[in-house]
Steps between C-alpha positions, in 0.01 A plus 500: 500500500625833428462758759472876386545804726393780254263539202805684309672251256319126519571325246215507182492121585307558872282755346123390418489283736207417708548626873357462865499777664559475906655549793533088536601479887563119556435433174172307645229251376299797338845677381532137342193472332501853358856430356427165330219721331753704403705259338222281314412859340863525385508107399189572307600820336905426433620749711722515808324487882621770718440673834517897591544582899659756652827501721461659725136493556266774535484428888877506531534857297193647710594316869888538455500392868234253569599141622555261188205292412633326191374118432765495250728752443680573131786181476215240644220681259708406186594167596124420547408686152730337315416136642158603391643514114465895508706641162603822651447718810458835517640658809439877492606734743225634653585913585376852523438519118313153504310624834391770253360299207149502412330213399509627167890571534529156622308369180665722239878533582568097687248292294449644204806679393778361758356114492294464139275271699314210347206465769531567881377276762398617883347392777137683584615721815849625253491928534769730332554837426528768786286499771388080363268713286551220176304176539398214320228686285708781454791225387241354243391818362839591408615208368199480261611904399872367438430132349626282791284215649423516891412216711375585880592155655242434780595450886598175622379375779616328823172388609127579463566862632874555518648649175896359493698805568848614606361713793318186637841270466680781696238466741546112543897549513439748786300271655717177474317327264772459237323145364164701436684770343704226291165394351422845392833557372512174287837436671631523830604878619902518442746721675823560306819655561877479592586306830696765700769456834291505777582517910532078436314451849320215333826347412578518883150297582540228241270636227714733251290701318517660144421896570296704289317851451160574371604756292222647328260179572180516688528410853330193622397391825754439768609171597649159411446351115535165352664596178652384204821668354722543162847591466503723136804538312462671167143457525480174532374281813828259579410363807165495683439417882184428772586764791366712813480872496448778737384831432524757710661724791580190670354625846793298733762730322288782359630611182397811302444410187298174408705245340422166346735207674463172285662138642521247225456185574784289403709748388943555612656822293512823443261718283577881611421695240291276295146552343232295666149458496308438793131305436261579827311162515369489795468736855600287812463760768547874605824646639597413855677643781634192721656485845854390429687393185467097591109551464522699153746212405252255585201696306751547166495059532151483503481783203734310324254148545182690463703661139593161386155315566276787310770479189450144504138545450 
C-alpha cells in the first residue's frame, strides 16, 4: 500500500480511484465493512481502492492538549489498511487551512481536482467542511454536479440497538473489557511500540518485564492483562509469545507516568529497543497495593496461572 502525505504530486496512477472517506479509529467491524465496499467498487470499475484521513485529526489540531484517545494511531492504521488490500492511503495533514475548508472547498480542490475521484464511499454519520457543515446529501449532490458516484454505506451494528463505533470500543477498553472490544474491533486491541530500560524491579522479583509507553494510544483500564505479544523487525512479526501485562502507576511503587510491563512466558534475552505489539486478550484484575513484596510476589504467580489458563482457552 502506498501511503501519501499531501495531495501535491501523486502519481496519475492513484488518481480516479474510488475512496472511503474516514477517520477509521481501530479500523473496526463497520470500518471493515465500509472498506470492502470500497474495494468491490474499485474491483468492479478497474480502478485502484484507496482511503483519505487526516493526520493529525481534527480533535488533535482543535484539543492540542487533550489526553490521547487513539484506537489506532498512524503506523498500526496502515498496517490494518493494507492487510485489508487497500491500494493507497491518503494521509493528509489536517491544519489551519484545512480547518478552514468548506464543504465545497473540500469537494472542489481534494476530490475533484487534487484526487480525480472515481466514486466516494462513507459511512452515514461522515461530516466535512468547517463547522461539519458537509454531509452525506450534501456529498451526493456534489458528486452528481462533478460526475463522481457516491455511496453512503449504512451503520453497522453491534446488536439490536448498539451501532459498532470507535467511541463505544474506547468505552469497553476503559472499562476492562478488552475481549468485548476485540469483537467490535474484528481483532484483538494491540499496543505497539519500542521496549525501553526500565528501573528492572521486576527482574529483581523473578518476572522481568519488557517496558513500554502508550505514546499516543488510548488509555485502557488499569490492571493486569493476559496478552499476546510480537517482536517486529522490518515489519515483520519474527517471534510471537503468550504473556502477562500490567498497566498502570503500579500503586506499591507509584510511578508517574503509566507504563505497560509485559512478562513473556518462556522467553531468556534481550529485546531493548525492539518494536512489539502487545494483544489485550483478556482483563484478570485491577491494580493492587499489597502489604509487603513476598505477597505481590505471590499475586504476580497466580497472574501468571490465571494468564496461562485463559490463553489456553
Amino acid at each position: 500500500m502506498k501511503i501519501f502525505r499531501h495531495i501535491a504530486g501523486i502519481p496519475r496512477e492513484y488518481k480516479g480511484a474510488v475512496v472511503a472517506i474516514g477517520n477509521f479509529d481501530g479500523v473496526h467491524r463497520g470500518h471493515q465493512a465500509l472498506i470492502r465496499r470500497a474495494i468491490r467498487h474499485a474491483e468492479v470499475r478497474g480502478v485502484p481502492c484507496a482511503v483519505l484521513t487526516f493526520e493529525p485529526t481534527s480533535r488533535e489540531f482543535f484539543q492540542p492538549g487533550a489526553e490521547p484517545i487513539r484506537l489506532t494511531p498512524f503506523r498500526s492504521k496502515a498496517h490494518i489498511l493494507a492487510k485489508l488490500g487497500v491500494d493507497a492511503m491518503f494521509a493528509l495533514p489536517f491544519d489551519g487551512e484545512m480547518a478552514h475548508h468548506t464543504a465545497q472547498d473540500f469537494v472542489l480542490e481534494l476530490l475533484v481536482k487534487g484526487l480525480e475521484v472515481e466514486c466516494v464511499v462513507v459511512g452515514s454519520d461522515f461530516r466535512f467542511g468547517a463547522h461539519r457543515t458537509g454531509d452525506g446529501a450534501v456529498l451526493a449532490y456534489m458528486g452528481e454536479m462533478e460526475g463522481f458516484a457516491v455511496e453512503i454505506f449504512p451503520t453497522v451494528m453491534a446488536g439490536m440497538e448498539e451501532k459498532i463505533s470507535s467511541t463505544l470500543i474506547r468505552t469497553l477498553l476503559r472499562e476492562g473489557h478488552p475481549d468485548d472490544a476485540a469483537r467490535l474491533l474484528g481483532h484483538p486491541f494491540v499496543i505497539e511500540g519500542r521496549v525501553e530500560h526500565g528501573e528492572k524491579r521486576g527482574r529483581t522479583l523473578g518476572f522481568p518485564t519488557l517496558n513500554m509507553h502508550l505514546d499516543g494510544y488510548l488509555r485502557p483500564a488499569y490492571g493486569i492483562y493476559a496478552v499476546r505479544t510480537s517482536v517486529i523487525e522490518d515489519e515483520v512479526v519474527t517471534a510471537r509469545y503468550d504473556g502477562v501485562a500490567n498497566f498502570g502507576i503500579r500503586p506499591m511503587f507509584e510511578i508517574e507516568a503509566p507504563l505497560m510491563e509485559t512478562y513473556l512466558f518462556d522467553f531468556s534475552g534481550d529485546l531493548y529497543g525492539k518494536q512489539i505489539a502487545v494483544e489485550l486478550v483478556a482483563y484478570l484484575r485491577p491494580e493492587a497495593k499489597f502489604a509487603s513484596v513476598e505477597a505481590l510476589k505471590a499475586q504476580m504467580t497466580k497472574d501468571v496461572a490465571d494468564a496461562k489458563q485463559v490463553l489456553r482457552g
